[in-house]
C-alpha positions in Angstrom: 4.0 -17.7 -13.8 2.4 -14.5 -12.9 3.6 -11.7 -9.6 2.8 -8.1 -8.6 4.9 -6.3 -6.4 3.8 -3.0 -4.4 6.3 -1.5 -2.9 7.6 2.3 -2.0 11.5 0.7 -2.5 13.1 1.0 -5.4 15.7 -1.6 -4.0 12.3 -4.2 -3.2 11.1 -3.5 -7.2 14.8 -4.0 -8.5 15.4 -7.4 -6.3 11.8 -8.6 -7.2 12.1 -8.4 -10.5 15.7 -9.7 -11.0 14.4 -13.1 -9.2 11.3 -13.3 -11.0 13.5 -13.1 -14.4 15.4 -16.0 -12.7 12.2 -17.7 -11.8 11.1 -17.4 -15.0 14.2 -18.7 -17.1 12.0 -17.1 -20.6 13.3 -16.9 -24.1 13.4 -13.1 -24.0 12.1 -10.7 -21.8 10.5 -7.3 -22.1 10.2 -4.2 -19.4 7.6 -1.6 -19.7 8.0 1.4 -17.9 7.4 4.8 -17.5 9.1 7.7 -20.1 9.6 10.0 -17.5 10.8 7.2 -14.9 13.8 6.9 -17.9 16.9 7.3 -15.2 15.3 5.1 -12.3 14.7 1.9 -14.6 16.9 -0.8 -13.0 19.5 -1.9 -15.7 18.2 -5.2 -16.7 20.7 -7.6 -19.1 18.4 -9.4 -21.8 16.0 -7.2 -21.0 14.3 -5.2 -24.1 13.2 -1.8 -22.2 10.3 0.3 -23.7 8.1 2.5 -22.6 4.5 3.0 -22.0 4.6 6.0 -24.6 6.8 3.9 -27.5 4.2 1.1 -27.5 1.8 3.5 -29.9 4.5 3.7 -32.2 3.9 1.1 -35.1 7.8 0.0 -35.7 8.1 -0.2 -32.0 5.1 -2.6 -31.8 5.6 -4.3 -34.5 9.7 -5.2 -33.5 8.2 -6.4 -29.7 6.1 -9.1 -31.6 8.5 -10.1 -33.5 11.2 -11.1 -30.5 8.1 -12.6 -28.1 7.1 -15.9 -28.0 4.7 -17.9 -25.2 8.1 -19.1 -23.4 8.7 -14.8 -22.8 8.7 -12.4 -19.8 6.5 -9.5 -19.4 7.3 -6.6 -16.8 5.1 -4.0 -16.8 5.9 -0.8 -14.1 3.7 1.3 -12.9 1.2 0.2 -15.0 -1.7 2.0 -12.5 -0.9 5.5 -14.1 -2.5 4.8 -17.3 -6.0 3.0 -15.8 -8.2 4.1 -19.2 -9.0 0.5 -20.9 -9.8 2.6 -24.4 -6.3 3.2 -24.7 -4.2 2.1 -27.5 -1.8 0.8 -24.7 -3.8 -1.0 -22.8 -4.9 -2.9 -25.8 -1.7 -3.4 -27.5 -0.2 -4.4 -23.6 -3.3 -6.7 -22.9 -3.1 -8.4 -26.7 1.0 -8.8 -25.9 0.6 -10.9 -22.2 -2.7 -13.1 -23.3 0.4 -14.7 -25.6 3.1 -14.5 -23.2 3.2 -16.9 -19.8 5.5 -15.1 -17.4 4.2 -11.7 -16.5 4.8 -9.2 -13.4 3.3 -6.3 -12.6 5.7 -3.6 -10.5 4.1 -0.4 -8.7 3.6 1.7 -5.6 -0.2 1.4 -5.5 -2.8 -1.3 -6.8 -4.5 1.6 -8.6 -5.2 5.1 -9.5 -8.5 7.4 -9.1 -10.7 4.9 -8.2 -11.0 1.3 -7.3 -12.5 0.0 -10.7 -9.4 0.9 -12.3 -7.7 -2.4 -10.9 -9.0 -4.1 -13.0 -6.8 -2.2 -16.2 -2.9 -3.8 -14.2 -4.3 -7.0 -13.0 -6.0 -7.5 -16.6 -2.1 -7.8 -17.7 -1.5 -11.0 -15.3 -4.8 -12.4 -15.3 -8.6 -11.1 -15.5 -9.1 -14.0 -13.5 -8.0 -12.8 -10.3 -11.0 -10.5 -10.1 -13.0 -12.9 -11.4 -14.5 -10.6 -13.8 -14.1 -11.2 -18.0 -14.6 -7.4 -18.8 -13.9 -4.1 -17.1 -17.4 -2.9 -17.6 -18.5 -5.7 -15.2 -16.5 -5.3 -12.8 -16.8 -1.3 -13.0 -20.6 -1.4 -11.7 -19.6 -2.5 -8.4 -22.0 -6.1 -8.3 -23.2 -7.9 -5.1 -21.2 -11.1 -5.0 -22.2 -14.2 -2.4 -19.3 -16.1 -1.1 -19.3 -19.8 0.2 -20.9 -19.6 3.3 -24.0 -17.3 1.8 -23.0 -14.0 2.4 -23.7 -11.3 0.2 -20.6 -8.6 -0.2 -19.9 -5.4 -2.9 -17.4 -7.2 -5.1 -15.1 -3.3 -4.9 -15.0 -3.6 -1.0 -11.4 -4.1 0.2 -11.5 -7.0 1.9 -13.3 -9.1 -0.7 -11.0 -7.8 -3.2 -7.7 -8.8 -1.0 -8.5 -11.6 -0.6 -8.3 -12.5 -4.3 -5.2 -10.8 -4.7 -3.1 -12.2 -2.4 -1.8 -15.2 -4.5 -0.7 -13.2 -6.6 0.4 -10.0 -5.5 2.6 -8.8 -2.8 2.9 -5.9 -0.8 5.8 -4.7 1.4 4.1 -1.6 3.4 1.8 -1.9 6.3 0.0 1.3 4.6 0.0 4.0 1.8 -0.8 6.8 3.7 1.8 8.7 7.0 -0.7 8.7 9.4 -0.3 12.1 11.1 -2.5 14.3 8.7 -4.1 17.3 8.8 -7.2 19.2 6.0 -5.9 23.1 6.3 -9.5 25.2 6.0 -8.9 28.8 3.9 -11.8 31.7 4.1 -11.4 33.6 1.5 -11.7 37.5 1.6 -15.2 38.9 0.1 -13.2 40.6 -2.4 -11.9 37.4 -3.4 -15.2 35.4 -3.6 -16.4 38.7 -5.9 -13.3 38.1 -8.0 -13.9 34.3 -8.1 -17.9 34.6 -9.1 -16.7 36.8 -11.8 -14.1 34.7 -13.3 -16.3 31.9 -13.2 -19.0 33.6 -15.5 -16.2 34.8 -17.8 -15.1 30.8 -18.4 -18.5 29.7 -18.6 -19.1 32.3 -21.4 -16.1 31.3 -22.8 -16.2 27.3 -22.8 -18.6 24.3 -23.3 -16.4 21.5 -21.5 -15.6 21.2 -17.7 -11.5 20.7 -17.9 -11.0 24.0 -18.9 -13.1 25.6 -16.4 -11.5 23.8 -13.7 -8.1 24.2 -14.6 -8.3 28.3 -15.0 -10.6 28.2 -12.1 -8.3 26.3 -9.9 -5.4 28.3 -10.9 -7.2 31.5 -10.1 -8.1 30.4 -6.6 -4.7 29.0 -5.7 -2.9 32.1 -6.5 -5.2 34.0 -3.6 -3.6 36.0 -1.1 -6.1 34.3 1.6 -4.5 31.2 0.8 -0.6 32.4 0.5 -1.3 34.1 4.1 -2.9 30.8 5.7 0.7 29.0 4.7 2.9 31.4 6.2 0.7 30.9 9.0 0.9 27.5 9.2 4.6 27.6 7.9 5.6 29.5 11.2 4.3 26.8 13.6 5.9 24.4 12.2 9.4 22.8 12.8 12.3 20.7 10.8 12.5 20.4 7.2 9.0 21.3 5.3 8.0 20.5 1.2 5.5 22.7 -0.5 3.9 20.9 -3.5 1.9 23.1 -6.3 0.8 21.8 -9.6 3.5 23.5 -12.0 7.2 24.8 -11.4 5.8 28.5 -12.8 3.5 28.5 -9.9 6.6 27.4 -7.6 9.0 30.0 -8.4 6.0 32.7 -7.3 5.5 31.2 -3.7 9.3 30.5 -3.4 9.6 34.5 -3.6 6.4 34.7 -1.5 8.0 33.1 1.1 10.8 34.2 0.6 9.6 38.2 1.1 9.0 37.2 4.7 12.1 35.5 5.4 10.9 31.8 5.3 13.5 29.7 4.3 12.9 26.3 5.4 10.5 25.4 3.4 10.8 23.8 -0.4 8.9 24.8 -2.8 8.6 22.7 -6.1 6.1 21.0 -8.4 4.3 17.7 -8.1 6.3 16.4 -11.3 9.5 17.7 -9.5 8.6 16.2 -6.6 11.3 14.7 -4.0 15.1 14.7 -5.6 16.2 10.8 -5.0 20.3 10.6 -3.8 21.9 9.0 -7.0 24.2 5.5 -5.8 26.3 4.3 -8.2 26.3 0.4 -8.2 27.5 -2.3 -10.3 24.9 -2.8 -12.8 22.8 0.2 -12.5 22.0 3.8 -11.2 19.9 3.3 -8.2 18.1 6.2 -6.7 17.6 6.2 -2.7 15.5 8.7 -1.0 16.9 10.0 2.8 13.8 9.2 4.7 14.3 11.1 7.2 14.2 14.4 4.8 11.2 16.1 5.3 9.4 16.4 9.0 6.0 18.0 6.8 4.9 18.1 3.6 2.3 20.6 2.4 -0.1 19.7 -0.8 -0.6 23.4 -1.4 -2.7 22.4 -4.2 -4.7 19.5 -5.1 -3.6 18.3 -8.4 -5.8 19.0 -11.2 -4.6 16.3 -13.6 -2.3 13.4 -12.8 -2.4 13.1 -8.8 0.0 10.1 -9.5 2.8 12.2 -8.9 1.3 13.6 -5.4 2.0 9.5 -5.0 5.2 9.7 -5.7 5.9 11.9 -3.0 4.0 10.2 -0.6 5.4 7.5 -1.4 8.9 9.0 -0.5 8.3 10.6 2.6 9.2 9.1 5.9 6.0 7.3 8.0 6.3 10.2 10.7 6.5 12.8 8.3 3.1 15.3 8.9 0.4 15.8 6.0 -0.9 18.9 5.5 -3.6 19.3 2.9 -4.9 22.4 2.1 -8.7 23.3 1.3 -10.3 26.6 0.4 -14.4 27.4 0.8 -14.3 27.9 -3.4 -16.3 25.3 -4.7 -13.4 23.9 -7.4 -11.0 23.7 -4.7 -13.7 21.7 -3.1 -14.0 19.5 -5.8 -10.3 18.8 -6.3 -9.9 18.1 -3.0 -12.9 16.0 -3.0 -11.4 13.6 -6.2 -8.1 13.6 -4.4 -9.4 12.4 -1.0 -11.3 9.9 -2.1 -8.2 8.4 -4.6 -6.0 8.6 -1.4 -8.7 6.9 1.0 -9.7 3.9 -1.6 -5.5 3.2 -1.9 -5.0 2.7 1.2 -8.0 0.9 2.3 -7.0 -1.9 -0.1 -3.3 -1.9 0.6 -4.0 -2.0 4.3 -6.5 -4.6 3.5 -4.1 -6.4 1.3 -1.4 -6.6 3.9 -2.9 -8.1 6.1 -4.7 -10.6 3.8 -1.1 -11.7 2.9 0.3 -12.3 6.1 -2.6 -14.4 7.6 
């Protein structure tokens, strides 16, 4: 027996997995999750928890294998944040369910980055649902021809749908709140001087791209240009507002920012920090609940540089009314960010729009 939830509820995961653990009836059982999702993992009886991170660890590996048998249950969460086949978890995780017969997959999105990295979650339940033996294949995007002769790009959504729907569920009509809005910053000619400069420095200074993005981007996002534009915008708006950077350093500056010229409605906090989740004490567990009518706008200050999975976690939280705004300087690497991030964001929820519908015809 094989499943995959997608859902934005904690409560939906929780239920789903309970009953597929019923449905299953296995030997012993296994959750995979998360470290830093430690105090939302639904308290599971019979249930070996370990995470993502532990699986590396030799003893830790080595104990799993020794408990599993064919007649076990595999639950892997969130599985999409770590899409990189070449990892020593993917290959340990992919080794474990090709022996097991009960798996599930649990997460708020099909995939991360891109679209040929659904092919890493749904290679734990079975590779074929894509209908592809390797990753490499199905990365280069082939033509396929279906029954009646027509020739479709095997990545577009609703080719791809279509084979999911047997086995994967989805419980949200779509990923994105619709009311969204790009927020365009000029920046000052001093600041475009400043900028040019910096860039030669880093280029001097490094041969790889990462660094030079990340000091880069952290350069531009401290501008006054872009500070000013938020107030701005800050001041039109009304109800309860979120401010997302990338670190809780960079959060503590715009707090006082803002703060300087008497805003105070706004939250300021990192991506990692994201929305706080009201804790609810229940029988068996500690569930966390998010108020979803908390925030009337949510800012993405700016884009994330590395792990934009936790700009899904927010979005995931925030209320289908809420109002996006996204911000986006003329500087080339706040082009770029913005760039990788709108095209992660627009290929999610073309195939969970896709996806719902394809599971409800």
């Amino acid at each position: 027996m094989i499943g995959a939830l997608y859902s934005k509820s904690r409560e939906e995961k929780d239920a789903f997995i309970r009953d597929f653990l019923r449905r299953a009836k296995g030997s012993t059982a296994i959750y995979v999750y998360p470290k830093n999702r430690e105090a939302e993992r639904p308290r599971l009886e019979h249930v070996y928890p370990v995470t993502f991170e532990d699986i590396s660890k030799r003893d830790e590996w080595l104990y799993i294998n020794s408990i599993m048998n064919r007649d076990s249950v595999l639950i892997v969460e969130n599985p999409s944040r770590y899409p990189k086949i070449t990892s020593t978890k993917f290959a340990r995780l992919k080794r474990l369910s090709m022996q097991i017969e009960h798996k599930a997959v649990v997460d708020i999105v099909p995939f991360t980055l891109d679209i040929q990295y659904l092919y890493t979650p749904l290679a734990y339940l079975d590779r074929a649902i894509l209908g592809y033996a390797h990753y490499y294949a199905w990365r280069e995007n082939y033509y396929e021809q279906d029954a009646d002769g027509v020739v479709h790009s095997s990545h577009d959504f609703d080719i791809v749908a279509d084979k999911m729907k047997d086995a994967c569920q989805i419980t949200y009509p779509a990923f994105l709140c619709q009311n969204r809005k790009t927020i365009e910053v000029e920046s000052a000619e001093d600041e475009r001087r400043a900028y040019a400069k910096k860039k030669e420095q880093l280029f001097a200074k490094y041969t790889t791209p990462q660094p030079i993005v990340t000091r880069l981007a952290d350069f531009n996002h401290a501008l006054d240009s872009r500070s000013d534009r938020l107030i701005e915008l800050l001041m039109t708006l009304r109800g309860k507002t979120l401010v997302l950077v990338n670190l809780g350093i960079y959060a503590r500056r715009l707090r006082k920012k803002l703060r300087d010229v008497g805003i105070k409605q706004a939250r300021v906090t990192s991506y990692q920090q994201g929305i706080p989740r009201q804790k609810k004490h229940q029988s068996d567990q500690l569930a966390f609940h998010m108020p979803r009518d908390s925030y009337q706008n949510c800012i993405y200050f700016e884009s994330p540089i590395v792990k934009s999975y936790f700009l899904l976690d927010v979005e995931s939280l925030l209320p289908p009314e809420c109002n996006v705004f996204h911000f986006k300087s003329d500087m080339k690497v706040d082009q770029h960010l913005y760039g990788l991030l709108d095209h992660e964001l627009q290929q999610i929820d073309g195939l969970t729009k896709e996806l719902y519908h394809a599971t409800r015809t």
